[in-house]
Every structure is written in structure tokens, then in C-alpha cells.
C-alpha positions as a printed Julia matrix, in Angstrom:
116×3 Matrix{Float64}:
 -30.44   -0.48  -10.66
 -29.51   -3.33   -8.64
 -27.86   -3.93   -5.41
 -24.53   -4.26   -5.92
 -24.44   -1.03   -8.48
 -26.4     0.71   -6.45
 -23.31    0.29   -3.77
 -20.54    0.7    -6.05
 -22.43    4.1    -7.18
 -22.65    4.92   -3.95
 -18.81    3.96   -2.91
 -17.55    5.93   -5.71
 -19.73    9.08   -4.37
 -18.0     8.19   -0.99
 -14.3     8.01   -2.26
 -14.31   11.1    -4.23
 -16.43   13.13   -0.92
 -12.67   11.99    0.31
 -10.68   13.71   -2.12
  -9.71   10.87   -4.1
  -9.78    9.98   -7.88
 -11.51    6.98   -9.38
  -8.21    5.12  -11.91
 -10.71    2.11  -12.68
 -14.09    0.34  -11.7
 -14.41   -2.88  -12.63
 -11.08   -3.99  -13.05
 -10.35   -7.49  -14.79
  -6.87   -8.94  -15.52
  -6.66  -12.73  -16.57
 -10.75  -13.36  -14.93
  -9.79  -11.44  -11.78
 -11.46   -8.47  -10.51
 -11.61   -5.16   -8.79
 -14.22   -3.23   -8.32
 -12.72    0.44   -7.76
  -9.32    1.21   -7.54
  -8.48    4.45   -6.62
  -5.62    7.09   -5.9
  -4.37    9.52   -3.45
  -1.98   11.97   -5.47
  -0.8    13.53   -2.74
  -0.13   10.75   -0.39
   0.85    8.53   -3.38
  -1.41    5.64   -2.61
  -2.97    3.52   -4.97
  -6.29    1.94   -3.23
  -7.68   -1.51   -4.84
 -11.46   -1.5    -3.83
 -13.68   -4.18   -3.04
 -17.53   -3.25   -2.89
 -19.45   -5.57   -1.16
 -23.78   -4.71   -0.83
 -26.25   -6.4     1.09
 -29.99   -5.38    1.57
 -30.26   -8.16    4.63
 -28.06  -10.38    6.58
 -29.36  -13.89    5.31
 -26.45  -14.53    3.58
 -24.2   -12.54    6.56
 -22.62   -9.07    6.94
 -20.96   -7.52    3.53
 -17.76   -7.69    5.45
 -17.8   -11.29    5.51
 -17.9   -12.19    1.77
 -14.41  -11.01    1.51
 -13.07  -14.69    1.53
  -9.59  -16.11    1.2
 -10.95  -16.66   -2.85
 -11.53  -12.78   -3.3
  -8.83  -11.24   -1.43
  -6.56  -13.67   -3.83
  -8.7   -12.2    -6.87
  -8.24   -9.04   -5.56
  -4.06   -9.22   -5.46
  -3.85  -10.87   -8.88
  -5.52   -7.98  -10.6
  -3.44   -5.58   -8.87
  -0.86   -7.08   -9.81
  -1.92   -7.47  -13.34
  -2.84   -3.21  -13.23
   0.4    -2.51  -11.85
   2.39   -4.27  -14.81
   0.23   -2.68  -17.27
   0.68    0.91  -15.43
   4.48    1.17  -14.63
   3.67    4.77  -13.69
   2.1     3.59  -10.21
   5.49    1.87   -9.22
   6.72    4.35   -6.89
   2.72    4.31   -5.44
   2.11    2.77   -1.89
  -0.29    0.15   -2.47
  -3.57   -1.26   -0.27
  -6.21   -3.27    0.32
  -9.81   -2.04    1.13
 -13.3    -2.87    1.88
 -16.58   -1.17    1.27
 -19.21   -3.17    3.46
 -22.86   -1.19    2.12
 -25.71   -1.91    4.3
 -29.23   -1.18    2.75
 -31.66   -0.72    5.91
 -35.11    0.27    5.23
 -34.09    1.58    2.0
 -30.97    3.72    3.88
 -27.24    2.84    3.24
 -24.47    2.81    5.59
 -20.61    2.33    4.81
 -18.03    0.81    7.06
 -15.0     1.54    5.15
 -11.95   -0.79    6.1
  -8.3     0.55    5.48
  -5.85   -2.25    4.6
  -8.55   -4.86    4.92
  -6.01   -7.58    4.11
């Protein structure tokens, strides 16, 4: 398995730990993409995901691949899942990160609420 499916496995185990329920992985509308989005029924949130995995720093933190490019990816598949799923109109919506670590074969999460 690589990297980044190792981390989105591993982000999915982490959302649900939290109570809440995968809609999608891998989301495309028009060549943009999400990687989870998720819900809160009780809070009514709907939760688009970005999963970002690095096994070093060479290329910098997970954190900072989020660039202007994705987040903009990112908001034009929402939008795209929210006209094809009228049922999550009344839903609060957000923006989050997943930054997965890999050290010495160990991963670590920083999970970042309304990342943008």
C-alpha cells in the first residue's frame, strides 16, 4: 500500500474513532477532488477532507501542500457534491486537514478544523 492510502486508511479509522460517518472518499466533480468527506448527524455538519501523507520532510510538512490550487479544488467539488446532494442543504459546511506524519514507521495526525 502506498503512502498516501496508507494515510487516507488511516484518516478514515480516525474520523469514524470520532463518531462520524464516511459520505465519500475520493470525491471528483468536473477534475476536482476530495479525499473524504464526512458527516456529523447530530451536529449537522458536512466535513470535506483533505489527506495529506508524508514519510519525511524533503518536500515540507503535510500541512503545507494545502496550496491556494487545492483549497480551490477542494471548494469546487463541494460545491459540485452539494448540487448533486440537495439533502445536505440545511448541513453546516467545512474545511479540514489531515496532516499524517510517518516517523520510523509510526503515524501521527494533526487534524485541522476549518483549515480554510
Amino acid at each position: 500500500m502506498n503512502t498516501g492510502k496508507q494515510g487516507e486508511k488511516f484518516a478514515k479509522e480516525y474520523f469514524a474513532s470520532l463518531g462520524f460517518e464516511i459520505v465519500e472518499e475520493n470525491y471528483r466533480f468536473e477534475g476536482a477532488e476530495t479525499d473524504l468527506i464526512i458527516k456529523s448527524e447530530e451536529k449537522k455538519q458536512l466535513i470535506f477532507v483533505e489527506v495529506k501523507t508524508r514519510s519525511n520532510k524533503a518536500f515540507g510538512t503535510p500541512e503545507e501542500a494545502i496550496n491556494e490550487r487545492k483549497q480551490a479544488q477542494m471548494v469546487k467539488s463541494a460545491e459540485g457534491f452539494m448540487m448533486l446532494n440537495p439533502e445536505y442543504g440545511d448541513y453546516e459546511k467545512r474545511f479540514d486537514v489531515a496532516a499524517i506524519m510517518i516517523e520510523r514507521g509510526e503515524m501521527k495526525l494533526n487534524h485541522i478544523e476549518n483549515a480554510f
